[in-house]
C-alpha positions as CSV (number, residue, x, y, z in Angstrom):
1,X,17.7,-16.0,62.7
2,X,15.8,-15.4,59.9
3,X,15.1,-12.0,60.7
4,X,18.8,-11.0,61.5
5,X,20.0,-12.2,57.7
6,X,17.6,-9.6,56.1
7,X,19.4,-6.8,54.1
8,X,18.6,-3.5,54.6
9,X,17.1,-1.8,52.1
10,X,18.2,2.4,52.0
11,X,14.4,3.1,50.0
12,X,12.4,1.7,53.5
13,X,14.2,3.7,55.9
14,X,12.1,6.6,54.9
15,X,15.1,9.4,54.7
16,X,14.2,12.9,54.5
17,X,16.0,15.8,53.4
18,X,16.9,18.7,56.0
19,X,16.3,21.7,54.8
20,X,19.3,22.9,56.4
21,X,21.5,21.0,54.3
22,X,21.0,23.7,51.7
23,X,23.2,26.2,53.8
24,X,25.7,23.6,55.2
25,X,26.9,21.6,52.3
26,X,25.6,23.4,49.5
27,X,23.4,20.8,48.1
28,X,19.6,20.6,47.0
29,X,16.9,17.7,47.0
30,X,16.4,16.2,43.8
31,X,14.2,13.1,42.8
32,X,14.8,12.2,46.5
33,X,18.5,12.3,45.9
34,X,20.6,15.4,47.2
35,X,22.5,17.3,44.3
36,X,26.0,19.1,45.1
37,X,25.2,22.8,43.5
38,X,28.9,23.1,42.9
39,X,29.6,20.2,41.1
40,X,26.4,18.5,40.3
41,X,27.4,15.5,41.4
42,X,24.3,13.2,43.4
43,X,24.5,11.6,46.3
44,X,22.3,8.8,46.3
45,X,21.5,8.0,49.8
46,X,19.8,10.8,51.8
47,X,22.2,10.6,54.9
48,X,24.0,13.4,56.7
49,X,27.0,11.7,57.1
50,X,27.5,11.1,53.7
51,X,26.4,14.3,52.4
52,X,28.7,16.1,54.8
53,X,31.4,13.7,53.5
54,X,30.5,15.2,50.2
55,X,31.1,18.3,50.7
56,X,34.3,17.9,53.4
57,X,36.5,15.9,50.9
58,X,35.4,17.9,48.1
59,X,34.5,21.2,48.3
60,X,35.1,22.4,52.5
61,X,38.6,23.8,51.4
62,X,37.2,26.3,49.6
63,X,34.2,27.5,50.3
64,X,34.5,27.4,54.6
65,X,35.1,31.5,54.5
66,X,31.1,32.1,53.7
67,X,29.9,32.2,56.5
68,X,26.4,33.5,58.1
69,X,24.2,36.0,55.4
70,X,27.4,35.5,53.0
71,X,27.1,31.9,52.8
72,X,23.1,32.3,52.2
73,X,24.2,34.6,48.9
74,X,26.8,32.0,47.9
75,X,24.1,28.9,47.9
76,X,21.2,31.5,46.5
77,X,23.9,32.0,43.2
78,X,25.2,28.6,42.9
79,X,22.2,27.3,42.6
80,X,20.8,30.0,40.6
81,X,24.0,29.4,38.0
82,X,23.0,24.8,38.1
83,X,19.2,26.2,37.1
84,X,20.8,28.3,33.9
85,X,22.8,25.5,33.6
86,X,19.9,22.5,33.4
87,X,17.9,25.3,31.2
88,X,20.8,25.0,28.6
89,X,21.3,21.2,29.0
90,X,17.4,20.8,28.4
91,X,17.1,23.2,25.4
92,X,19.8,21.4,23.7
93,X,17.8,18.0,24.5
94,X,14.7,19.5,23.3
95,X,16.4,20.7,20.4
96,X,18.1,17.6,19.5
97,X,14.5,15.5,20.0
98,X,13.3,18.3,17.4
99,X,16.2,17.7,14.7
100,X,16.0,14.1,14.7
101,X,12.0,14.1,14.2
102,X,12.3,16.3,11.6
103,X,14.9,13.8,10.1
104,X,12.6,11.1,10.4
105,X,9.7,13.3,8.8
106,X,11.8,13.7,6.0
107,X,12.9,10.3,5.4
108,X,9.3,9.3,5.4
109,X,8.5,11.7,2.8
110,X,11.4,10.3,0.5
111,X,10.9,6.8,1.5
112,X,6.7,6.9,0.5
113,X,7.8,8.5,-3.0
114,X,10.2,6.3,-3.6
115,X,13.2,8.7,-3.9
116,X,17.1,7.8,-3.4
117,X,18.1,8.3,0.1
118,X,20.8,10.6,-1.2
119,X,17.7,13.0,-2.1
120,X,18.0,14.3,2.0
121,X,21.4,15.9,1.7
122,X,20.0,18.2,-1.4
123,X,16.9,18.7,0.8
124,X,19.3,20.3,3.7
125,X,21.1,22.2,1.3
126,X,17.5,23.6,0.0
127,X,16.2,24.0,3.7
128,X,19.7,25.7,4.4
129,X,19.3,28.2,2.0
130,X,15.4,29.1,3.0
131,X,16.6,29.6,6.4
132,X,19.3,32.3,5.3
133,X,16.7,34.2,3.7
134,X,13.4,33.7,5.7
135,X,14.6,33.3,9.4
136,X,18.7,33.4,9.7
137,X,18.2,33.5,13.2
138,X,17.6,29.6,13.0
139,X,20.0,28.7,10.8
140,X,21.6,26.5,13.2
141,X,18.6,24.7,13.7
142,X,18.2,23.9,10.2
143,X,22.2,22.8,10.0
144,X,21.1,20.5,13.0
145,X,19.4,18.2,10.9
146,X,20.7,15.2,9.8
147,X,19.8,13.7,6.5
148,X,22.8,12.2,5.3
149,X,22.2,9.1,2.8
150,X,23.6,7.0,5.7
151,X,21.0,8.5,8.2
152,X,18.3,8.6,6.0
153,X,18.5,4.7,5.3
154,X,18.6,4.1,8.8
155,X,15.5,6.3,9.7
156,X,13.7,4.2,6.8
157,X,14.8,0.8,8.4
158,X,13.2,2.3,11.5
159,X,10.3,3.4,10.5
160,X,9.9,0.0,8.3
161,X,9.8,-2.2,11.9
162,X,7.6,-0.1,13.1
163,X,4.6,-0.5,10.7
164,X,5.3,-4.1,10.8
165,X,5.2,-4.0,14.4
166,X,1.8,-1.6,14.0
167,X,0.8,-4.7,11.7
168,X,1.5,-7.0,14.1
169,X,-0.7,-5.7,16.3
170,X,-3.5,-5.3,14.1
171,X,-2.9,-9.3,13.3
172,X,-3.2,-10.8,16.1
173,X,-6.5,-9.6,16.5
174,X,-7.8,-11.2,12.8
175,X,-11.1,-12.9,13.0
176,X,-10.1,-14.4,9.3
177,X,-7.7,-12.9,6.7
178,X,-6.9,-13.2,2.8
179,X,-3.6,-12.7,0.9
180,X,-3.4,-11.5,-3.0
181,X,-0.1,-12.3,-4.6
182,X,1.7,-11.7,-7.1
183,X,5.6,-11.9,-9.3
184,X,7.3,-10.3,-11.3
185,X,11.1,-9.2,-12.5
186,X,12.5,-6.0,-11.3
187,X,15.5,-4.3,-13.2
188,X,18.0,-6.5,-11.9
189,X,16.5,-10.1,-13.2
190,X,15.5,-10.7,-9.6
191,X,11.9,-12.2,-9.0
192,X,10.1,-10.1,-6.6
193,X,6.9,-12.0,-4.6
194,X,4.2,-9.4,-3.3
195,X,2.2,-11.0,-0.3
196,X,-0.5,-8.7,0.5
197,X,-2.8,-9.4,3.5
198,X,-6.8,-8.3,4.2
199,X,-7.7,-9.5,7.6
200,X,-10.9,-8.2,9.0
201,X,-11.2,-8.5,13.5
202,X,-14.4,-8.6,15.3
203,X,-15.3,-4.9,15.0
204,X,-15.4,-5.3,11.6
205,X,-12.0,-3.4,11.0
206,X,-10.6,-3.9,7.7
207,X,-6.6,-3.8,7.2
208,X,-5.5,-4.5,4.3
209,X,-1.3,-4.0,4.1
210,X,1.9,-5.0,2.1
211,X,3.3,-7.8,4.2
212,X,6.4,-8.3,2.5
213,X,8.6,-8.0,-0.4
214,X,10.3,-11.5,-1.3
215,X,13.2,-11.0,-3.8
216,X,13.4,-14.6,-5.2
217,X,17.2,-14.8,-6.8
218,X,16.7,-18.5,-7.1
219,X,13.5,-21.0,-8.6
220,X,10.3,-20.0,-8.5
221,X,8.0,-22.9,-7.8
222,X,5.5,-23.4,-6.2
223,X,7.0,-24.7,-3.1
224,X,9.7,-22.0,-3.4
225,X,7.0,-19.4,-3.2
226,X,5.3,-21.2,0.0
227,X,8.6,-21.3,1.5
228,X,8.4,-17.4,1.5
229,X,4.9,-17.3,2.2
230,X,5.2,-19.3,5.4
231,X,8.1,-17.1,6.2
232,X,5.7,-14.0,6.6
233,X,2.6,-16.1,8.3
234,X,5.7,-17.2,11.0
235,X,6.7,-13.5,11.5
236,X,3.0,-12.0,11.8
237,X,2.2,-14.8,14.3
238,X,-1.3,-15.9,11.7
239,X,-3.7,-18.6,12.0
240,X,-3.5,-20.8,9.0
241,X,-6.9,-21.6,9.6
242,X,-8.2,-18.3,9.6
243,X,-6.9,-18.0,5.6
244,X,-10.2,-18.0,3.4
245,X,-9.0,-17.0,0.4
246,X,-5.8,-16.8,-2.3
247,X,-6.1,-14.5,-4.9
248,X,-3.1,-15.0,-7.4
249,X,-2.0,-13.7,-10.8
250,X,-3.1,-17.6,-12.0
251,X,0.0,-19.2,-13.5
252,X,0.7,-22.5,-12.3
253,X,3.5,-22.2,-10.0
254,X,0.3,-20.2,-7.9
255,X,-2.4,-22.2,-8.7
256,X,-1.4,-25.8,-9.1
257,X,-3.3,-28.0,-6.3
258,X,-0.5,-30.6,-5.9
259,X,3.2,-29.1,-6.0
260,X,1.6,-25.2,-6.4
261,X,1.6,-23.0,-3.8
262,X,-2.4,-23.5,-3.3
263,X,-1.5,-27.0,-3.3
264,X,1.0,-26.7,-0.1
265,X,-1.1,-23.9,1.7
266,X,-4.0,-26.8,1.8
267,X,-2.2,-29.5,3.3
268,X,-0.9,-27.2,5.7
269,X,-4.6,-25.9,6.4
270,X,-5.8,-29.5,6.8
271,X,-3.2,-30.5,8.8
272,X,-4.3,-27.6,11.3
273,X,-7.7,-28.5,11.0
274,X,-8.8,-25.7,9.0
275,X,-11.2,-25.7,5.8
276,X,-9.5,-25.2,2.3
277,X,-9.6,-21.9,1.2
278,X,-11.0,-20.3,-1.6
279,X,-8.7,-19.6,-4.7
280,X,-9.8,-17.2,-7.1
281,X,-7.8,-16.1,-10.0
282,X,-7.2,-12.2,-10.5
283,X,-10.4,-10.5,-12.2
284,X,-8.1,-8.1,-14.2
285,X,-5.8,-10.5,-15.1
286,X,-8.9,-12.1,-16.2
287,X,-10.5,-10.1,-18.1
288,X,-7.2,-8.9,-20.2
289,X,-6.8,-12.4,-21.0
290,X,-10.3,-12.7,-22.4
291,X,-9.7,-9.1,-24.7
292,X,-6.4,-11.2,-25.5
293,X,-7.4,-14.5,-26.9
294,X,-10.3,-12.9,-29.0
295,X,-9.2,-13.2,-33.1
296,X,-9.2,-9.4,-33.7
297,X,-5.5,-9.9,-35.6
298,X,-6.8,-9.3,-39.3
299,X,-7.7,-5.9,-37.9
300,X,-5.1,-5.3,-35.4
301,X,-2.2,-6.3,-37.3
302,X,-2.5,-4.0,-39.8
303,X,-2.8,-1.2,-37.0
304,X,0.0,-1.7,-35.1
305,X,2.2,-2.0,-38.4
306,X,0.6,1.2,-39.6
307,X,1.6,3.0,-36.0
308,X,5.4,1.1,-35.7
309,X,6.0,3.1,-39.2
310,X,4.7,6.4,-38.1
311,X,6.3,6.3,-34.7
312,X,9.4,3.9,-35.1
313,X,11.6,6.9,-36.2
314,X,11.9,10.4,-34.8
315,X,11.9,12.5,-37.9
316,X,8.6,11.0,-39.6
317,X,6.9,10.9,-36.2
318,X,7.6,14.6,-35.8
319,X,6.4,14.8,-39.7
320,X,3.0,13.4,-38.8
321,X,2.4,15.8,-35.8
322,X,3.3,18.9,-37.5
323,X,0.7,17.5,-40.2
324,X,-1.5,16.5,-37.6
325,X,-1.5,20.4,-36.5
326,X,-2.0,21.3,-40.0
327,X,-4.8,19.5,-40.4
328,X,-6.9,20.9,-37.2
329,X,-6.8,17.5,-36.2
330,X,-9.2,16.2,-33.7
331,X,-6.2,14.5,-31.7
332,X,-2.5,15.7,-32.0
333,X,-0.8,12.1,-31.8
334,X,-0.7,8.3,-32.1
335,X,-0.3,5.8,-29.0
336,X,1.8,3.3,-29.0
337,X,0.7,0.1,-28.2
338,X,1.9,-2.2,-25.8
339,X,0.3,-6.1,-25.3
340,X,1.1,-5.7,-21.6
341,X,-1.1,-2.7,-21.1
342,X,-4.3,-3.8,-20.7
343,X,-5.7,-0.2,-22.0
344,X,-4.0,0.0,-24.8
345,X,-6.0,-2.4,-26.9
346,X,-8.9,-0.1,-27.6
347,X,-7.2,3.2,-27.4
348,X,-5.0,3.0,-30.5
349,X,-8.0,1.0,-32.0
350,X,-9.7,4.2,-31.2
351,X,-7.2,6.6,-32.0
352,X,-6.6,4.8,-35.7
353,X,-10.4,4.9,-36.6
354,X,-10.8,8.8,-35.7
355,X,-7.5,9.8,-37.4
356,X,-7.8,6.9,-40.3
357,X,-8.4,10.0,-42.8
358,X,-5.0,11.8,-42.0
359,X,-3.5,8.8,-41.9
360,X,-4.3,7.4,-44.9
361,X,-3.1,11.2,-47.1
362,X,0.4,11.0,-44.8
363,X,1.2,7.6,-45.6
364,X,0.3,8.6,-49.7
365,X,2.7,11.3,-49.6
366,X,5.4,9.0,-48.1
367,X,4.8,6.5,-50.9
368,X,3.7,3.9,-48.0
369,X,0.2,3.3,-48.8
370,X,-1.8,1.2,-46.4
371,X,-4.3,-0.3,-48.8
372,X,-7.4,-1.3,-45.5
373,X,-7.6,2.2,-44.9
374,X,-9.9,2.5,-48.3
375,X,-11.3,-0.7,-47.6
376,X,-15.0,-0.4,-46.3
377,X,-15.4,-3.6,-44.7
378,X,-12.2,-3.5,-42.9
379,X,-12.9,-0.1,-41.7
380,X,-16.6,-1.5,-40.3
381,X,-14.2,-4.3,-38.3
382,X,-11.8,-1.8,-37.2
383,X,-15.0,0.6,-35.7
384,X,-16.8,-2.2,-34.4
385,X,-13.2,-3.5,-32.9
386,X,-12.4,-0.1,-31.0
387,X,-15.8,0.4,-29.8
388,X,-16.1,-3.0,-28.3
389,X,-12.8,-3.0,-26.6
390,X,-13.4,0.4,-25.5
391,X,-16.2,-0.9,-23.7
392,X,-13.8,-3.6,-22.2
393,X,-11.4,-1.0,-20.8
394,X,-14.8,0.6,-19.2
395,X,-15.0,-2.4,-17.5
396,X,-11.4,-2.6,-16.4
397,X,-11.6,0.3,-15.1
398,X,-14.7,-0.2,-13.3
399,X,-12.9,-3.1,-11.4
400,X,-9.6,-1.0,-10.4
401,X,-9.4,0.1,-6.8
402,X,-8.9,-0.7,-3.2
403,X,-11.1,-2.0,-0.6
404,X,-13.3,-3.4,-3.3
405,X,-15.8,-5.9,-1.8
406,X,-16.0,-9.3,-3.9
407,X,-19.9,-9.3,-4.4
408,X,-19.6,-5.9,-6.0
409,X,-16.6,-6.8,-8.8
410,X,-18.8,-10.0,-9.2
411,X,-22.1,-7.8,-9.8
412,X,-19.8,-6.4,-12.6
413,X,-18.8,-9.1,-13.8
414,X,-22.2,-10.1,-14.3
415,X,-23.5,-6.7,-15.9
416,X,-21.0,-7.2,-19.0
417,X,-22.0,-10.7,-19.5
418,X,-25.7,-9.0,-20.0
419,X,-24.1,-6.1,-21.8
420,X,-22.8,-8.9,-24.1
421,X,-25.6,-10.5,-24.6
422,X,-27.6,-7.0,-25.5
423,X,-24.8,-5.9,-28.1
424,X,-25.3,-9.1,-29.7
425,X,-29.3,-8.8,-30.2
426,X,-28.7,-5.3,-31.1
427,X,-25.8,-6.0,-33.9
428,X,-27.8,-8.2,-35.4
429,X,-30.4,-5.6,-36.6
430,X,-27.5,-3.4,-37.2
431,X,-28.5,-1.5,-34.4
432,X,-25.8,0.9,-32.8
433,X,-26.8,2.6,-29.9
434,X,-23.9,1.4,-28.1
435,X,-21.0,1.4,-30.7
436,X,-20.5,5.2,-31.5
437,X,-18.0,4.6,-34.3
438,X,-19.8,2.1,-36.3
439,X,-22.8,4.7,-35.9
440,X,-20.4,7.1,-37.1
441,X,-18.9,5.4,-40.1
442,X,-22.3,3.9,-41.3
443,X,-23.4,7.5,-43.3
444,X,-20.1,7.2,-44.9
445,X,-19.8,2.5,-45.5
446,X,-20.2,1.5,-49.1
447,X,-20.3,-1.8,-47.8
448,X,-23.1,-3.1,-45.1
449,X,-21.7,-4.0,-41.5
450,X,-20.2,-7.2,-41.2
451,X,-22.5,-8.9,-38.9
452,X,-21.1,-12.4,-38.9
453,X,-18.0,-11.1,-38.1
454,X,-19.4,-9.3,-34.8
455,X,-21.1,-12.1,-34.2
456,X,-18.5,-14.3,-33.6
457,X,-16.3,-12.2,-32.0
458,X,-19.0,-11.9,-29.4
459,X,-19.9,-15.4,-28.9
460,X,-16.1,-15.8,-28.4
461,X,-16.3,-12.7,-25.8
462,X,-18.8,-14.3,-24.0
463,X,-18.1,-17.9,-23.7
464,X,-14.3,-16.5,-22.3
465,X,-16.2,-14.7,-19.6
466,X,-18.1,-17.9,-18.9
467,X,-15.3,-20.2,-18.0
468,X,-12.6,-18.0,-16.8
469,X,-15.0,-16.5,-14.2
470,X,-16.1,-19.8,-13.5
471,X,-14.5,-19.7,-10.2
472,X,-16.7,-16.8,-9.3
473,X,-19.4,-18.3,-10.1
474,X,-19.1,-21.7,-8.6
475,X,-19.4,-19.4,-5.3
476,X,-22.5,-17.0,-6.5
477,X,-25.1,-18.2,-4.0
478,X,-22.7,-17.6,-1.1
479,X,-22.2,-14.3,-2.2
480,X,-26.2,-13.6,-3.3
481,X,-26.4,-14.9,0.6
482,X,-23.1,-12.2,2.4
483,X,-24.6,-9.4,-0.5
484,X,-28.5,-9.5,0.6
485,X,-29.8,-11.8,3.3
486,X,-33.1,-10.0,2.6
487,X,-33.7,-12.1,-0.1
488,X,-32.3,-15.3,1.0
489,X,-34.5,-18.7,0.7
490,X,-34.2,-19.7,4.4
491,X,-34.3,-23.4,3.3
492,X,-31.2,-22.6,0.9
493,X,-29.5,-21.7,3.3
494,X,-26.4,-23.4,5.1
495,X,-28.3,-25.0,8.9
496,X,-26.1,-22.5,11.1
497,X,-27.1,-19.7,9.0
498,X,-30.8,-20.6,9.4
499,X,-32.4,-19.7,12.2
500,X,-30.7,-16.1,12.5
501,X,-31.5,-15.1,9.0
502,X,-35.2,-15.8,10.4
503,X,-34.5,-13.2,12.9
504,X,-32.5,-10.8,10.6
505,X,-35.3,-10.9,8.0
506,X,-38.0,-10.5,10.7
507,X,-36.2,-7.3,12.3
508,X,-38.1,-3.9,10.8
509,X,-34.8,-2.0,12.7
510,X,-32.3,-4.1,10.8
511,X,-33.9,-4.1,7.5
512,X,-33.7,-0.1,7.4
513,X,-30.3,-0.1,8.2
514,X,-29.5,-2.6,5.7
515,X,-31.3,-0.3,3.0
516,X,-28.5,2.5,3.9
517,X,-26.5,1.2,1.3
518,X,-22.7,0.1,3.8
519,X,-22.7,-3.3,4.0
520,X,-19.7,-3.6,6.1
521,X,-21.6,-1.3,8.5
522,X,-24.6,-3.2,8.5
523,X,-23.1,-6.7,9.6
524,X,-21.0,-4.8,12.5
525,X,-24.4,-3.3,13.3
526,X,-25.5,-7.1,14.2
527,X,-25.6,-7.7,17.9
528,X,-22.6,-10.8,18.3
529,X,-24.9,-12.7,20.7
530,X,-27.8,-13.5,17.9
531,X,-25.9,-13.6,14.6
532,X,-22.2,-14.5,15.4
533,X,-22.7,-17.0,12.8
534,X,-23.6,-14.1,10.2
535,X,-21.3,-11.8,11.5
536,X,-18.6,-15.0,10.8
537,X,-19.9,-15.8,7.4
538,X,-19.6,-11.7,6.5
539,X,-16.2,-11.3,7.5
540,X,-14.7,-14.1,5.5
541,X,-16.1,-12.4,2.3
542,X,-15.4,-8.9,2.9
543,X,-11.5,-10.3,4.0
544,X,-11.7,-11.5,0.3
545,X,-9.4,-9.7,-2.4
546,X,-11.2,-10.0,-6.1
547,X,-8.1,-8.5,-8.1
548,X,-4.3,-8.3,-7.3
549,X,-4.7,-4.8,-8.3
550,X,-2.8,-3.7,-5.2
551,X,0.4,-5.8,-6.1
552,X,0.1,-4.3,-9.7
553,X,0.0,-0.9,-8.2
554,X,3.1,-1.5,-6.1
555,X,5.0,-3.4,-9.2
556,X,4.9,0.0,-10.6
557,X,6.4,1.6,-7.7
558,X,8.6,-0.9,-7.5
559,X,10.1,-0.4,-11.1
560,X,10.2,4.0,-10.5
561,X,12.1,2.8,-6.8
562,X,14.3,-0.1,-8.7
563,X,15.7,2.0,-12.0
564,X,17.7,1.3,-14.0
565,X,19.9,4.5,-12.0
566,X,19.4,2.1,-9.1
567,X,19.6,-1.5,-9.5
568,X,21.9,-1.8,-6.7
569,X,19.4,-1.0,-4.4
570,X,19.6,-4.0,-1.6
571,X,16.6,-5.9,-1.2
572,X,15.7,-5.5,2.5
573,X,15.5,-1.6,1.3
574,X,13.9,-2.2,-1.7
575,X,11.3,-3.9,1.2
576,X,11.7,-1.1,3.3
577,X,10.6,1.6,0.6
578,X,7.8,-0.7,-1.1
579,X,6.2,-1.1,2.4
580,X,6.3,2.6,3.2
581,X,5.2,3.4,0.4
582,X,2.0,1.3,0.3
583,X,0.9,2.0,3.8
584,X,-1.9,2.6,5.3
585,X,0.2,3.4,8.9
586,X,1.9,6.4,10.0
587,X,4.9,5.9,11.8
588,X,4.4,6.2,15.4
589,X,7.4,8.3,16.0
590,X,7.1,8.3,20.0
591,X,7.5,4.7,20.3
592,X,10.6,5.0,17.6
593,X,12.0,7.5,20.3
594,X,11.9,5.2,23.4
595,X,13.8,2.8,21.5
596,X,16.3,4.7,20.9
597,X,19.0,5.3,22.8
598,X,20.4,8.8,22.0
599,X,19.5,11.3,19.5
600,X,22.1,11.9,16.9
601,X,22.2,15.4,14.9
602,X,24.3,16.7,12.3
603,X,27.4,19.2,13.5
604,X,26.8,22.8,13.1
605,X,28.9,24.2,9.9
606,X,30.7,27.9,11.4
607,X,32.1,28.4,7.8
């Protein structure tokens, strides 16, 4: 019974085609199917009875008269003419395939620079007008493409979900992860929130990605920002528990440990069982706020006064270059300054000190006399000023960058604080081996240096890098331990870390490879099976972000992308283009294709 209620199925019978079919019915064998060489239609079942039922109902009316060698001759050109004919069909595909991933080429370009999506159809117009002259053979090809605003937008959303599909991927294999984030108000008044990620998998693979772009029209609190944080862990599929550090600008909607957004990422990490993270406020946002809250204002005041006049209008600005130029000058203008910009501070200082002379005969001859520039003490505060904020731009500097490992900003960190310390012995026996200007201005003083005033300028310096790195340093021996377990003092150590640093310390093969200088190349050197707890404790530290300089880096993108010529951009492309352009990814243009269903090209202009 059973076996009489089977259905048959065509694919086991095992049909094959008859070569004699060819001549008979005028059809060939295609992916085990046969195909009518007259009208290239397919028969699907390999059976004589309905291939000769083909070609009876169809085609026997006409083609009966070939007969014998004639017949042969007919079939040998029909199929001859399907062959020209697939050629053409498969060209055109090929060509199609071509167009549209040259469109999406293009719309990556524009996309990573930040350009309007209107930007493709003046690119076809220029690659339009190259083709005419260089190869007007292939003019068409060129016309093919479609780049459309429309089109381009679209190519950007696809190429957008796949580098967040790319990131997925990379994700879900995370051994531990940090995030860096950061705010701020694009042209439109919106809030835009920055979630960065650095996740780190067993292979010792770093990634470190935009996530997401949140465009906050709304409140800004802490819980609103976890709202949008837990939005992004959701989509990426993360581990709560494998988050082991937040790295924020600092302001209180961030860092507040009750209603904050630290605050609600730790009750959700306990809740899962995980340990609290570690939260460490921005290093450049740190040290701009300890060059801000030092009392330099009796000497900077007068500065940016003296600069506003120069510069504030267009016809004495363009009076002090040409005077500039007269004067062989040693620069040809003045900065502005800006109390956002974090170099500014000690380049107009700078610029004000080496150009104080010039400045003082132009502001003479416009009856505008600034009375500090003849005043000797001032002008010691105003050297020793610029040079020492110079010196804290070296050090901002020196902290920019990606990929930076925390230990090494940290080892920074701790060099100025010693730097600091050797200015101040130096100063005080008005020694200036470090401070070019005051060295410069001393064969000139009529006054001695004010020492009391460096002094406590200093001190202040000093005792700002002491508590607003204090977070850093509340973590130091952790990071003396991840930086060089060479030195480590076993019993110092935390108990699961014990017994393999033993064996790390006694390993000859280990210790040379340590002394190559790559750390992250020496802990995925470590065989898993003796130091997975080392290999564990290293990861979490080199997932860790030390500055938010990546989400000030895209803020400026952002504000180029977001014009003022732009502010209707929507905010999913405003995410599409910020993403682009901060990846590490290249689109994976294959996969894109197999997703989609047909390729779409622009039609060919005859004019």
């Amino acid at each position: 019974m059973l076996a009489q209620g089977r259905k048959r199925k065509i694919d086991s019978e095992c049909r094959v085609f008859k070569e004699q079919w060819n001549i008979d019915y005028f059809v060939i064998e295609s992916n085990n199917k046969a195909l009518c060489v007259i009208c290239t239609d397919t028969i699907a079942v390999l059976k004589e009875y309905n291939i000769r039922r083909h070609y009876e109902k169809k085609h026997s009316s006409q083609y009966y008269q070939f007969i014998g060698q004639l017949r042969k001759e007919k079939f040998d050109e029909l199929k001859k003419n399907l062959s020209s004919m697939q050629f053409v069909f498969k060209k055109k595909a090929v060509e199609k395939e071509r167009a549209t991933r040259a469109s999406f080429h293009v719309a990556n370009l524009l996309a990573k620079k930040g350009k309007p999506f209107t930007d493709g159809e003046l690119i076809k117009k220029c690659l339009n007008e190259v083709a005419k002259e260089m190869c007007p053979e292939n003019v068409d090809l060129f016309s093919a493409i479609s780049l459309s605003a429309n089109t381009v937008a679209r190519r950007v959303e696809h190429i957008e979900r796949n580098i967040k599909s790319q990131l997925k991927d990379k994700a879900s294999k995370f051994v531990c992860f940090s995030v860096a984030l950061d705010e701020s108000i694009d042209v439109s008044d919106t809030s835009q929130l920055l979630l960065f990620i650095r996740g780190i998998n067993a292979n010792f693979e770093i990634t470190e990605e935009l996530v997401s772009v949140h465009s906050m029209h709304g409140t800004t609190t802490g819980i609103d920002i976890f709202r949008e944080v837990e939005k992004s862990v959701a989509e990426y599929n993360l581990e709560w528990k494998k988050l082991k550090c937040i790295t924020t600008d600092g302001g209180r909607n961030m860092c507040g440990t009750k209603k904050g957004l630290v605050g609600q990422i730790n009750k959700v990490i306990e809740n899962s069982g995980g340990l609290k993270p570690l939260v460490l406020h921005c290093i450049l946002h740190q040290q701009a706020l300890c060059g801000k809250h030092l009392d330099l204002s009796s000497v900077l005041d007068p500065v940016i006064s003296t600069v506003n006049y120069i510069r504030s209008h267009g016809l004495k600005h363009r009076q002090f270059r040409d005077f500039l130029e007269e004067m062989n000058a040693e620069f040809p203008d003045l900065p502005y300054y800006t109390s956002v910009r974090w170099l500014s501070y000690g380049k107009i200082l700078a610029r004000v000190f080496e150009l104080r002379t010039e400045i003082e005969i132009f502001l003479n001859e416009k009856n505008h006399s600034q009375v500090l520039l003849k005043d000797s003490e001032w002008l010691w505060k105003l050297a020793f000023s610029a040079d020492l904020t110079m010196h804290l731009n070296d050090f901002n500097l020196r902290i920019q960058g990606e990929t930076s490992l925390i230990c090494d900003l940290y080892s920074k960190v701790k060099a100025f604080r010693k730097k600091l310390i050797l200015f101040e012995s130096q100063l005080t026996r008005s020694c200036f081996t470090h401070f070019s200007r005051c060295d410069k201005y001393r064969q000139e003083a009529a006054t001695p240096f004010p020492n009391l005033f460096a002094q406590d300028v200093i001190l202040a310096l000093k005792q700002q890098f002491e508590e607003r790195f204090s977070d850093l340093d509340a973590c130091s021996s952790k990071l003396r331990i991840f930086e060089n377990p060479f030195n480590s003092v076993i019993g110092d150590l935390p108990s699961e870390l014990q017994m393999e640093v033993i064996d790390l310390q006694s390993n000859d093969i280990l210790k040379d490879k340590y002394k190559e200088g790559n750390l992250i190349e020496f802990y995925k050197c470590l065989p898993s099976d003796q130091f997975l707890h080392l290999r564990r404790f290293a990861c979490e530290f080199i997932s860790v972000f030390g500055t938010t300089y990546l989400c000030e880096k895209t803020f400026s993108k952002m504000k180029y992308t977001k014009s003022c010529y732009r502010s209707q951009l929507s905010d999913e492309h405003l995410n599409a283009l910020l993403v682009i352009g901060t990846t590490h990814f290249e689109p994976q243009l294959d996969k894109i294709f197999s997703e989609m269903k047909q390729f779409h090209v622009s039609p060919i202009d005859q004019s």
